[in-house]
N, C-alpha and C positions, 0 to 999 in steps of 0.2 A: 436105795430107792429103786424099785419096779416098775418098769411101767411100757409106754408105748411113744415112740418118738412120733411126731405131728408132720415132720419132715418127709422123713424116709421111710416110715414105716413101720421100722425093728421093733423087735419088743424082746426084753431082758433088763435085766441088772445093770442102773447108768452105772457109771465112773465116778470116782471122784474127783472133784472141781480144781481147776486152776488156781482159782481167787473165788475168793469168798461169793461174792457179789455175782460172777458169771451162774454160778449153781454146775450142778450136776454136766457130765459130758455124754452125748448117746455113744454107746457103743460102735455102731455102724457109723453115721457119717460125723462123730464129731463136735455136734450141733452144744451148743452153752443152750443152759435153761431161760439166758436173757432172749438169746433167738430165735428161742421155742416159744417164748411168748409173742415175739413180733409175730410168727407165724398165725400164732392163734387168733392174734387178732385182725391178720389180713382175713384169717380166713371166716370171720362174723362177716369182716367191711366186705369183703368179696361174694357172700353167699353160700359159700363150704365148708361151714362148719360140720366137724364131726370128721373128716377125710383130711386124709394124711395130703400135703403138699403133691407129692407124687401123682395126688389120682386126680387132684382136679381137673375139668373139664378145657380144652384151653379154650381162650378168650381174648385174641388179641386186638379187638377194638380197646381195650381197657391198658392205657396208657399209665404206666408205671415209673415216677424216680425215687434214683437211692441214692444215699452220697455211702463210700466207703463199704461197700456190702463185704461180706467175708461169708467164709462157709462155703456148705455144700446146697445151699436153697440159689443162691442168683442164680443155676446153670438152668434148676427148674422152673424159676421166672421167668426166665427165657424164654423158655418153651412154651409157659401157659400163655404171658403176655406181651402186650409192646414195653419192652425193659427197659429203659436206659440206666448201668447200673456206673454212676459217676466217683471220680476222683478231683482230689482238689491238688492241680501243680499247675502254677501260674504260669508256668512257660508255656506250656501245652495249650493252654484255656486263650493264650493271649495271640497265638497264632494261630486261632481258630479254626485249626485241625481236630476232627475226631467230635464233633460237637455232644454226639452222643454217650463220650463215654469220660469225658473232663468236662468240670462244672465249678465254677465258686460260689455256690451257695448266698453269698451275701450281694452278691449281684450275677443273678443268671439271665444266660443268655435266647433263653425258653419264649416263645410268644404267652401273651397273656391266654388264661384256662385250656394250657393245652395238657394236664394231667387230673386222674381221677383220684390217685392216691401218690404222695409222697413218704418216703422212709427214711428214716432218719434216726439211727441204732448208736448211741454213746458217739455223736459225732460235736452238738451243738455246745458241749463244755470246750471243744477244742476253733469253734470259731471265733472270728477277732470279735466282730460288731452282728452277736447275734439278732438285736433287732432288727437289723437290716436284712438277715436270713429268713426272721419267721415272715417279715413282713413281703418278701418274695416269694414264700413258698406260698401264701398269701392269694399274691397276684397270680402264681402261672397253676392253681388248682381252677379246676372246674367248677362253679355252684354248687356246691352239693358234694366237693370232693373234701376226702378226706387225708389226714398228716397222722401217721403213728409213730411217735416218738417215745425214744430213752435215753435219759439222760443218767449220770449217777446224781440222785436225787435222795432231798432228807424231807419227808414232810414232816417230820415235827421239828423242823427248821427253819420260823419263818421267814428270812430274809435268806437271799443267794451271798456265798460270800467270794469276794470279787478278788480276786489274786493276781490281778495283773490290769495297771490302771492304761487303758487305749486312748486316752481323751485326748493324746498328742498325734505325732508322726509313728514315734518309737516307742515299743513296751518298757512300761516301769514298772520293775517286780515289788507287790505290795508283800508278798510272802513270798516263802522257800517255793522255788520252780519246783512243781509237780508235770510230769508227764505220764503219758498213758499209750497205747497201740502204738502203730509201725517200729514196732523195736525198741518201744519206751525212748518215742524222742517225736513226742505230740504233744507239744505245751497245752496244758489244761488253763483255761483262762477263769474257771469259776465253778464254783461247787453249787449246785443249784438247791434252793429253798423251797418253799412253798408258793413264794410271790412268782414263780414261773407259769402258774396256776393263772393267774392276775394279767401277766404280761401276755401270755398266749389270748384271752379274752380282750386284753386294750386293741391287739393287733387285730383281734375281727372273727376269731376261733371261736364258736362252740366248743368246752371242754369239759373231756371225761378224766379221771385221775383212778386208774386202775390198777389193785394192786394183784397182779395174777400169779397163782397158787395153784396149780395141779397136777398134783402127784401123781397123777395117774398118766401125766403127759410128762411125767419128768421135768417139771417145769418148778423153782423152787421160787419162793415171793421175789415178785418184781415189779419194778413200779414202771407202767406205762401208759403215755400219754394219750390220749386220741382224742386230735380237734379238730374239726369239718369247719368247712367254710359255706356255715348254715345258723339257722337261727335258734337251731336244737341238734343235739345228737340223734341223728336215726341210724338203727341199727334196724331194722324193720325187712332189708334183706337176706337178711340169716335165714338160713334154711337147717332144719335137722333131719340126719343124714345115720346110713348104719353105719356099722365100724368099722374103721380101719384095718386097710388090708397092709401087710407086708409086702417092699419093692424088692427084699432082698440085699445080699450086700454092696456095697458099692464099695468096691476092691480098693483103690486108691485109700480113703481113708479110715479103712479097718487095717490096712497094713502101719498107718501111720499111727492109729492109739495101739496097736500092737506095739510099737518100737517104742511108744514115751510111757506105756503103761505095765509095761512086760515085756522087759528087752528078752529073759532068756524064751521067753516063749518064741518072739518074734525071729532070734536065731534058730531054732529049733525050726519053724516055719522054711525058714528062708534053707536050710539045709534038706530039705524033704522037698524041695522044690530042684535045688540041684542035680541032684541023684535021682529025680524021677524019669 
């Protein structure tokens, strides 16, 4: 697949995938075709469509949360907006140090509508008592603000199937413990269905259920969510925009799909560097 990364800018021939499900990797920074799609749809909810991450305008009245970001886009969040890009470790969260950058999600410690947009990238299979999450993320958006969500998600599966019953103190495993990210050791609590659809709407969402596909963006089918905290979906700020320009490479992690994608190339590199 050919095409132009949304992020960074590059344009060539992605890589191929980790896992099935992530898709395609850009050459330059990295980037999964799951987080190419987050991007694209920040950048409808934000007004940038058509421009790669890199060039957007910044904007930092526009308050931003993420739980778990990865990649090479939160360093660009940063820059564009008021970021806070959070972690979930109770110790940290519970000596309310660092407020900005640890967060539990299923109780934050955020005033009410002090965010425009929330992110949330294959995190909400791994929380205990999601309804208690959508329904904070809920509380601390703005009017009119919106949540883009991915979850790993079946829609022709009506119902969520629940692999780990919380109704007590302590998890009881109803199936075989699945884990996923930080080092394959993030209990997944549930495989999510179509009633997520349902539950994001009981909680107070406007929801869109989008399955994005563009090859042109390296972007391989992904299902993502996007619910506003409104009594319709507007997207009505989007702007169309020319093309995407190239940032160039971002050194760090071109040497890094060097090394996992073409080690002898990457020796080869790394000896032309010594002797230079």
């Amino acid at each position: 697949m050919t095409g132009q990364c949304n992020i960074c800018g590059w344009r060539g021939e992605f890589l191929p995938p980790e896992a099935s499900r992530e898709g395609v990797l850009c050459g330059n920074c990295a980037s999964t075709s799951r987080l190419r799609a987050v991007i694209y749809w920040l950048s409808r909810v934000t007004g940038n469509d058509g421009l790669a991450l890199h060039e957007w305008p910044p904007r930092k009245s526009l308050a931003i949360l993420e739980s778990s970001a990865r990649g090479a886009y939160p360093v660009m969040l940063s820059e564009k907006f008021d970021y806070y890009a959070t972690e979930f470790d109770p110790e940290k969260i519970a000596s309310g140090t660092d407020k900005r950058h640890y967060a539990d999600f299923q109780k934050l410690h955020f005033a009410d509508e002090s965010f425009d947009i929330v992110i949330a990238s294959d995190v909400f299979e791994h929380v205990r008592d999601d309804r208690a999450g959508y329904a904070e993320i809920l509380r601390t958006l703005k009017p009119g603000g919106t949540l883009i969500l991915t979850v790993p998600y079946a829609h022709d599966q009506k119902e969520t199937i629940r692999r780990v019953d919380t109704s007590g103190k302590q998890d009881t495993m109803l199936l075989e413990p699945e884990y996923h990210g930080g080092g394959g050791h993030t209990l997944t609590y549930r495989n999510y269905g179509r009633d997520l659809l349902s539950l994001l709407q009981q909680t107070g969402f406007s929801v869109l259920h989008s399955i994005c596909d563009i090859p042109t963006l390296g972007i391989t089918p992904q299902s993502v969510m996007i619910a506003q905290k409104a009594p319709f979906i507007d997207l009505s700020s989007r702007t169309a925009t020319g093309p995407m320009r190239s940032l160039g490479t971002l050194v760090p992690y071109r040497m890094f799909i060097l090394l996992k994608f073409n080690y002898s190339g990457f020796t080869r590199l790394l000896k032309q560097l010594l002797h230079s």
